[in-house]
MDTraj code that builds the backbone (N, CA, C; nanometers):
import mdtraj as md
import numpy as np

residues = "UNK UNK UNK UNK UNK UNK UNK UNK UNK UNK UNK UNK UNK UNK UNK UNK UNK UNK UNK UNK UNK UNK UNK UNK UNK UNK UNK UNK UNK UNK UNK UNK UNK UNK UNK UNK UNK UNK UNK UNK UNK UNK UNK UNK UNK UNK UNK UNK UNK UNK UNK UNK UNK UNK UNK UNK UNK UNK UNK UNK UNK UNK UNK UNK UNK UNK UNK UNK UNK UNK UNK UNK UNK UNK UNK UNK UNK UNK UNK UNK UNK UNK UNK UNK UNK UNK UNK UNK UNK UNK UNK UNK UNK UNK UNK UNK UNK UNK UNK UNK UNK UNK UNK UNK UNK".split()
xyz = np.array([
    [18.6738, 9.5968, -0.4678],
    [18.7282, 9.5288, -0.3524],
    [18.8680, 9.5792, -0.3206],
    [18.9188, 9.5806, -0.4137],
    [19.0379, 9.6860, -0.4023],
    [19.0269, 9.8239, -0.3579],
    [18.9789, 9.8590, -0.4092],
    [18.9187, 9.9870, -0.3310],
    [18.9351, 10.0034, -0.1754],
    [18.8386, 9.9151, -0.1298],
    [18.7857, 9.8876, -0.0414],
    [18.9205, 9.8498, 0.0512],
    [18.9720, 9.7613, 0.0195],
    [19.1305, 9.7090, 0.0816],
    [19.2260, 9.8475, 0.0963],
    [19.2431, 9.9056, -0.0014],
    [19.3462, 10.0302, 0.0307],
    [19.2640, 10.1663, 0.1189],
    [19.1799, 10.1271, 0.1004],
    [19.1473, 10.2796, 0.2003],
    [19.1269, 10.1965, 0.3703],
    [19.1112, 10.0603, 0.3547],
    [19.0837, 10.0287, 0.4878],
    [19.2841, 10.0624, 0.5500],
    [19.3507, 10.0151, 0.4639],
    [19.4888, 10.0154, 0.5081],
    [19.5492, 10.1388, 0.5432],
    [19.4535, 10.2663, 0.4750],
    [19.5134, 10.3760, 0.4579],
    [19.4410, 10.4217, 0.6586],
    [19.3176, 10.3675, 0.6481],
    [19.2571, 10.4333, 0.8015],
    [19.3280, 10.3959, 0.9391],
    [19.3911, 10.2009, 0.8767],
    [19.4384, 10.1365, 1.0245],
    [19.5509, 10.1762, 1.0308],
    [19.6462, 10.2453, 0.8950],
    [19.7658, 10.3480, 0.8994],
    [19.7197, 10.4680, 0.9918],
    [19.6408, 10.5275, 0.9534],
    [19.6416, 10.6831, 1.0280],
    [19.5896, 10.6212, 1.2092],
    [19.4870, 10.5090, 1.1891],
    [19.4727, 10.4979, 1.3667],
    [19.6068, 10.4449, 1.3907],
    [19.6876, 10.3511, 1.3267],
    [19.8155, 10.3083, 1.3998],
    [19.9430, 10.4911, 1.4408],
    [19.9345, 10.5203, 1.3443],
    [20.0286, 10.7224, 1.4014],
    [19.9372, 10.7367, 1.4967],
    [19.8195, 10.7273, 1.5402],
    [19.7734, 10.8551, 1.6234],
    [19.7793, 10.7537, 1.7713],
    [19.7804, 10.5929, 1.7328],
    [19.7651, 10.5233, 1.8385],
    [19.9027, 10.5455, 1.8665],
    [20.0226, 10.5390, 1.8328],
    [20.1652, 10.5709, 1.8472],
    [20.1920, 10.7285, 1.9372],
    [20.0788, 10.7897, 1.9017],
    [20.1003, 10.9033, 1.9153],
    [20.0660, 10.9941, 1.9982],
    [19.9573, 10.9275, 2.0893],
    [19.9244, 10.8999, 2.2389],
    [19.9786, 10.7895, 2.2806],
    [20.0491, 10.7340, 2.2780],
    [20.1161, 10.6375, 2.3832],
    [20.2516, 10.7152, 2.3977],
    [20.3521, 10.7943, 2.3202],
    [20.4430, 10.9104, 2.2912],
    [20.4140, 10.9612, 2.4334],
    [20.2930, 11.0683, 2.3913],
    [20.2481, 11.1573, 2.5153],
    [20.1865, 11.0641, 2.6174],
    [20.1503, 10.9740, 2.6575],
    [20.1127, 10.9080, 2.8079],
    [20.2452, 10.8828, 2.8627],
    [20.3470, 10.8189, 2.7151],
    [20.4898, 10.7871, 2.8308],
    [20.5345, 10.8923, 2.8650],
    [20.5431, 11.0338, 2.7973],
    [20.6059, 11.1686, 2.8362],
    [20.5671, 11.2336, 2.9196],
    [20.4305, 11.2205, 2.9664],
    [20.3410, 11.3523, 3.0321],
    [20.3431, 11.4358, 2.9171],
    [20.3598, 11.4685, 2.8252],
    [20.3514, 11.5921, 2.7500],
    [20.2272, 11.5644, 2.6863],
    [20.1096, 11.6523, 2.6547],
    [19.9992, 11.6899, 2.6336],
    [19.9922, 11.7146, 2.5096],
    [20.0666, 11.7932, 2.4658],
    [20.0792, 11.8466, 2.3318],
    [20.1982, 11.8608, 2.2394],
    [20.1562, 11.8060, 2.1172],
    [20.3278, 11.7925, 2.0591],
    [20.3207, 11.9364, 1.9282],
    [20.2135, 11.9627, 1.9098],
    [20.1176, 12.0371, 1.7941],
    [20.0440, 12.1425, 1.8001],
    [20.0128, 12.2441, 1.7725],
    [19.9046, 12.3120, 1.8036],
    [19.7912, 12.2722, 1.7382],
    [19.8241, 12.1791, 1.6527],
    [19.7002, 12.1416, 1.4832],
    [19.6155, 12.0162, 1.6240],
    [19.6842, 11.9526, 1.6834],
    [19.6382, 11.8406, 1.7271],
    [19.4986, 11.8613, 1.8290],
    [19.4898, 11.9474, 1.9272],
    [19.4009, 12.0302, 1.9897],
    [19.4188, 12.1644, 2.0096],
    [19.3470, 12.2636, 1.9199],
    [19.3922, 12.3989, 1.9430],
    [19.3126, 12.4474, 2.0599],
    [19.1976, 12.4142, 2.0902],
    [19.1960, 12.4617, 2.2385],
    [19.2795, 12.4494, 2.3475],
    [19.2901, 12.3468, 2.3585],
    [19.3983, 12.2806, 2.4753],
    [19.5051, 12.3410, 2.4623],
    [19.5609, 12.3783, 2.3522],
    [19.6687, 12.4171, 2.3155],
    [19.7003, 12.5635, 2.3418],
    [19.5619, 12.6437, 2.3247],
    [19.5355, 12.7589, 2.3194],
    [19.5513, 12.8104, 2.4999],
    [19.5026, 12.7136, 2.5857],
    [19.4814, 12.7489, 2.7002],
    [19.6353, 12.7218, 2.7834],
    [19.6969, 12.6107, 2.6756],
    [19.8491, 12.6073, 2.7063],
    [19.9204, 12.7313, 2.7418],
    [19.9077, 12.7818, 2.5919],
    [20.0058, 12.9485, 2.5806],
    [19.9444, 13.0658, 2.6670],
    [19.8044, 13.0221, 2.6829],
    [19.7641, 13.1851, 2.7606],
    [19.8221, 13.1163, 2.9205],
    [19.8139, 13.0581, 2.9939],
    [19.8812, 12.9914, 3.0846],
    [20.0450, 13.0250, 3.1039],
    [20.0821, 13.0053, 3.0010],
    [20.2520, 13.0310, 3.0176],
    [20.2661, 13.1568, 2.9986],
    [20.2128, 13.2386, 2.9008],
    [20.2230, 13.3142, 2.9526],
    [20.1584, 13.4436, 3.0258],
    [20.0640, 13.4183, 3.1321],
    [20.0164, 13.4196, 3.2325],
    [20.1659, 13.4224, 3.3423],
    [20.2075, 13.3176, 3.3382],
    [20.3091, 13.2851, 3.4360],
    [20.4418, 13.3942, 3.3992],
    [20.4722, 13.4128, 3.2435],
    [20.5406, 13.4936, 3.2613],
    [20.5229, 13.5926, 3.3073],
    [20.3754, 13.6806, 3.2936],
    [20.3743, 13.7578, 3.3556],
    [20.4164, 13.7788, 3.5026],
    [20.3539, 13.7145, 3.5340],
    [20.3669, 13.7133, 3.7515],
    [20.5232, 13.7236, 3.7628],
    [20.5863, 13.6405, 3.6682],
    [20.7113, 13.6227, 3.7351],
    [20.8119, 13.7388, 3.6634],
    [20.7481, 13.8256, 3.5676],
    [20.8020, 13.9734, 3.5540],
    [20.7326, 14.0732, 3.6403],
    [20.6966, 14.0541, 3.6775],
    [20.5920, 14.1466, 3.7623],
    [20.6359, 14.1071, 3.9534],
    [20.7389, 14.0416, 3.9406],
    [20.7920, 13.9585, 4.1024],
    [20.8806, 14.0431, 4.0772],
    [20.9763, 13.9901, 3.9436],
    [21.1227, 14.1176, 3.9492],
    [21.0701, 14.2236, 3.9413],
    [20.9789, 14.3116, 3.9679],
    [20.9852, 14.4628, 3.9208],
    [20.9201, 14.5056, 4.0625],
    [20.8551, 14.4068, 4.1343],
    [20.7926, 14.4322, 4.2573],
    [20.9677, 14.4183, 4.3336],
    [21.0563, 14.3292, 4.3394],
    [21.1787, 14.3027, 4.4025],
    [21.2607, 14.4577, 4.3748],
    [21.2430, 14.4874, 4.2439],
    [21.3415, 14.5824, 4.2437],
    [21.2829, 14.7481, 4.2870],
    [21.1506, 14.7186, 4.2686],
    [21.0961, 14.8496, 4.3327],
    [21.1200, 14.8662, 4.4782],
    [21.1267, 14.7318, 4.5576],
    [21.1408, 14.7491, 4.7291],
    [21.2894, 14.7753, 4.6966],
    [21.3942, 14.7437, 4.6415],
    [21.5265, 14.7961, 4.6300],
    [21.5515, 14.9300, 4.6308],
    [21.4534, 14.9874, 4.5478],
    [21.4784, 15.1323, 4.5646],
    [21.3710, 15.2249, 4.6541],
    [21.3442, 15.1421, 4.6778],
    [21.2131, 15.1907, 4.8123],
    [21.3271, 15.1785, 4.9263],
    [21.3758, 15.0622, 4.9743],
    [21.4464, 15.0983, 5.0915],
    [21.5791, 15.2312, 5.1143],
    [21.6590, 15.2172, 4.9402],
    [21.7333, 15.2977, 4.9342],
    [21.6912, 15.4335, 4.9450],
    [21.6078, 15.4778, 4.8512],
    [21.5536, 15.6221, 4.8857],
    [21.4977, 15.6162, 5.0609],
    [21.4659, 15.5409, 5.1481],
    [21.4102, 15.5416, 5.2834],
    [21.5728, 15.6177, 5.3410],
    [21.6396, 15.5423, 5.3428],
    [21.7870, 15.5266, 5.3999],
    [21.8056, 15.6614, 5.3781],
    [21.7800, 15.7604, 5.2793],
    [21.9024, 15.8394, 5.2233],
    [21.7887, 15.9758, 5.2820],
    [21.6507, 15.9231, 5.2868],
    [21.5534, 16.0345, 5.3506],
    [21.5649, 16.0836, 5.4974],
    [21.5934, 15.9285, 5.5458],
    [21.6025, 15.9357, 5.6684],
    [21.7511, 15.9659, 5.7636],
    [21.8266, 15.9739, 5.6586],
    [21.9761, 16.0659, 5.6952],
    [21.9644, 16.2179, 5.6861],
    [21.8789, 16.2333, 5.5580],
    [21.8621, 16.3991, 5.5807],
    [21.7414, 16.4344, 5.6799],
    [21.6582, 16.3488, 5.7472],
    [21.6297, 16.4167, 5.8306],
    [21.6833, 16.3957, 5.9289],
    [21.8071, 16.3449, 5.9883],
    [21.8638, 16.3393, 6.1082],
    [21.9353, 16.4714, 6.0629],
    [21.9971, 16.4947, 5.9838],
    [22.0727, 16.6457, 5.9496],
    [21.9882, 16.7527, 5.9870],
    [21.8764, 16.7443, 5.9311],
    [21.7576, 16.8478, 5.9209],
    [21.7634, 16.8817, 6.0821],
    [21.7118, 16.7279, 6.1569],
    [21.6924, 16.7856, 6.2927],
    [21.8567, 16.8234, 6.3687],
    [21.9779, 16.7622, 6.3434],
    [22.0854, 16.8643, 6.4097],
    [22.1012, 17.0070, 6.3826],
    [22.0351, 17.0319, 6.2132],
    [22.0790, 17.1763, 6.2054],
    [21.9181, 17.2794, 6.2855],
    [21.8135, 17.1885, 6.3084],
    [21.6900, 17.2361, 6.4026],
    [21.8157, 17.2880, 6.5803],
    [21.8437, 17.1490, 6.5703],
    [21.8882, 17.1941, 6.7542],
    [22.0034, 17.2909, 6.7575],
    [22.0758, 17.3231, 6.6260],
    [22.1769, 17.4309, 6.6557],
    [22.1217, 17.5789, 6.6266],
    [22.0245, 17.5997, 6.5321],
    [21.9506, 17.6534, 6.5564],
    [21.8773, 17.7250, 6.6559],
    [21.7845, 17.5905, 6.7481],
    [21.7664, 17.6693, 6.8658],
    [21.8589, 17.6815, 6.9505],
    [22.0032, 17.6031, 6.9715],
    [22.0606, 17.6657, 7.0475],
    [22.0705, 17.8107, 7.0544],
    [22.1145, 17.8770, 6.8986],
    [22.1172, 17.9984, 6.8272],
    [22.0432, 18.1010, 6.8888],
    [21.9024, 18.0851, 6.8884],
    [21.7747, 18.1787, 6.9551],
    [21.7656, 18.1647, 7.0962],
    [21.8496, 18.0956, 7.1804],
    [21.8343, 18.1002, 7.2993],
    [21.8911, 18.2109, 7.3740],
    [21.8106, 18.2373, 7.4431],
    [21.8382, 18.4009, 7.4650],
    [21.9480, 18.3924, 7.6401],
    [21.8775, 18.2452, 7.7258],
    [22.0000, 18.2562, 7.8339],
    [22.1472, 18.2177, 7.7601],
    [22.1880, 18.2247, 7.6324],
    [22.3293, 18.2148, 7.6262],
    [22.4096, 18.3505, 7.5930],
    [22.4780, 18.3547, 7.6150],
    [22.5715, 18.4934, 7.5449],
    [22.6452, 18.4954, 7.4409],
    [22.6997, 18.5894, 7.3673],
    [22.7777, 18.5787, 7.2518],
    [22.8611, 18.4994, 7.2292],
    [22.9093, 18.4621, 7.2821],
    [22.9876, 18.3744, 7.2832],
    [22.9595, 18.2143, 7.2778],
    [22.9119, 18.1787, 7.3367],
    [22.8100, 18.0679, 7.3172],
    [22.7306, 18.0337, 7.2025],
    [22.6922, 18.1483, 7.1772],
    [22.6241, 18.1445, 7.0174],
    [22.6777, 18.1108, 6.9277],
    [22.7812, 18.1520, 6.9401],
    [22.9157, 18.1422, 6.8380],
    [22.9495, 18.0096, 6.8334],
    [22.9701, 17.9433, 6.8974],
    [23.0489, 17.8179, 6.9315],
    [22.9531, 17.6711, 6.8693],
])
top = md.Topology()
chain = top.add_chain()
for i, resn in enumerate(residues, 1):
    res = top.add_residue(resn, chain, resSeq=i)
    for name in ("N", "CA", "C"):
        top.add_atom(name, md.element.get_by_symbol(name[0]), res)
traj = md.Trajectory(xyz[None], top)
Protein backbone atom coordinates (compact mmCIF):
# COMPACT_ATOMS: atom_id res chain seq x y z
CA UNK A 1 0.00 0.00 0.00
CA UNK A 2 2.86 2.00 0.40
CA UNK A 3 4.04 1.24 -2.60
CA UNK A 4 1.20 2.05 -4.15
CA UNK A 5 0.95 5.67 -2.29
CA UNK A 6 4.52 6.78 -3.40
CA UNK A 7 4.45 6.04 -6.94
CA UNK A 8 0.88 7.51 -7.14
CA UNK A 9 2.62 10.83 -5.60
CA UNK A 10 5.55 10.42 -7.73
CA UNK A 11 2.95 10.45 -11.18
CA UNK A 12 0.56 13.49 -9.73
CA UNK A 13 4.27 15.13 -9.19
CA UNK A 14 5.38 14.65 -12.79
CA UNK A 15 1.50 15.55 -14.17
CA UNK A 16 1.63 18.61 -11.71
CA UNK A 17 5.58 19.95 -13.79
CA UNK A 18 4.14 19.18 -17.04
CA UNK A 19 0.64 20.71 -16.03
CA UNK A 20 2.85 23.87 -14.86
CA UNK A 21 4.53 23.50 -17.85
CA UNK A 22 1.99 24.10 -20.45
CA UNK A 23 0.30 26.71 -18.72
CA UNK A 24 4.28 28.49 -18.81
CA UNK A 25 3.93 28.12 -22.64
CA UNK A 26 -0.01 29.05 -23.17
CA UNK A 27 0.83 32.26 -20.99
CA UNK A 28 4.05 32.88 -23.25
CA UNK A 29 3.07 31.84 -26.74
CA UNK A 30 6.28 30.00 -26.69
CA UNK A 31 5.89 26.43 -28.05
CA UNK A 32 8.95 25.08 -27.04
CA UNK A 33 11.17 25.42 -24.06
CA UNK A 34 13.27 21.94 -25.01
CA UNK A 35 14.14 20.09 -27.83
CA UNK A 36 13.62 16.66 -25.51
CA UNK A 37 9.93 17.92 -25.10
CA UNK A 38 8.77 17.50 -28.92
CA UNK A 39 11.58 16.83 -31.26
CA UNK A 40 9.55 17.04 -34.23
CA UNK A 41 8.01 20.24 -33.59
CA UNK A 42 11.10 21.27 -32.54
CA UNK A 43 12.86 19.96 -35.48
CA UNK A 44 10.55 21.87 -37.89
CA UNK A 45 11.28 24.92 -35.51
CA UNK A 46 15.10 25.09 -36.54
CA UNK A 47 14.68 24.09 -40.21
CA UNK A 48 12.19 27.16 -40.34
CA UNK A 49 14.60 29.63 -38.77
CA UNK A 50 16.80 28.77 -40.48
CA UNK A 51 15.10 28.77 -43.70
CA UNK A 52 14.50 32.43 -42.83
CA UNK A 53 17.99 33.00 -42.35
CA UNK A 54 18.57 32.05 -45.41
CA UNK A 55 16.17 34.45 -47.49
CA UNK A 56 17.26 37.13 -45.42
CA UNK A 57 21.12 36.44 -46.45
CA UNK A 58 20.26 35.92 -49.72
CA UNK A 59 18.12 39.73 -49.66
CA UNK A 60 21.63 41.26 -48.57
CA UNK A 61 23.56 39.72 -51.36
CA UNK A 62 20.67 40.28 -53.90
CA UNK A 63 20.85 44.32 -52.36
CA UNK A 64 24.44 44.39 -52.74
CA UNK A 65 24.69 42.78 -56.10
CA UNK A 66 22.13 45.64 -57.59
CA UNK A 67 24.83 48.03 -55.83
CA UNK A 68 27.32 46.97 -57.98
CA UNK A 69 25.17 46.34 -60.90
CA UNK A 70 24.19 49.96 -61.02
CA UNK A 71 27.79 51.09 -60.36
CA UNK A 72 29.48 49.11 -63.04
CA UNK A 73 26.16 50.48 -65.41
CA UNK A 74 27.25 54.17 -64.54
CA UNK A 75 30.93 53.73 -65.23
CA UNK A 76 29.98 51.60 -68.71
CA UNK A 77 27.87 54.01 -69.73
CA UNK A 78 30.44 57.01 -69.35
CA UNK A 79 32.85 55.13 -71.45
CA UNK A 80 30.56 54.81 -73.97
CA UNK A 81 29.69 58.42 -74.17
CA UNK A 82 33.69 58.83 -74.56
CA UNK A 83 33.76 56.00 -77.03
CA UNK A 84 31.07 57.82 -79.07
CA UNK A 85 32.91 61.56 -78.79
CA UNK A 86 36.15 60.00 -79.79
CA UNK A 87 33.68 58.09 -82.90
CA UNK A 88 32.51 61.83 -83.93
CA UNK A 89 36.08 63.30 -83.88
CA UNK A 90 37.09 60.73 -85.73
CA UNK A 91 34.71 61.16 -88.40
CA UNK A 92 35.15 64.59 -88.32
CA UNK A 93 38.92 63.40 -89.12
CA UNK A 94 37.89 61.34 -92.48
CA UNK A 95 35.83 63.98 -93.75
CA UNK A 96 37.12 64.77 -96.84
CA UNK A 97 34.96 68.42 -97.40
CA UNK A 98 37.32 69.77 -94.58
CA UNK A 99 40.87 70.95 -95.11
CA UNK A 100 43.99 70.71 -93.16
CA UNK A 101 43.39 72.72 -91.10
CA UNK A 102 40.19 71.79 -89.84
CA UNK A 103 41.40 68.43 -89.31
CA UNK A 104 43.71 69.63 -87.09
CA UNK A 105 41.57 71.52 -84.85
Amino acid sequence: MIDMSSNMMYHLGNLNSESTRISYQMSTGKNQEKGSEDSLLYNNILQIENKLRVTENLELQLAKSNVMNDAADTSMSGMKDALDAIKVDIMKGLNDGMDRNDRLA
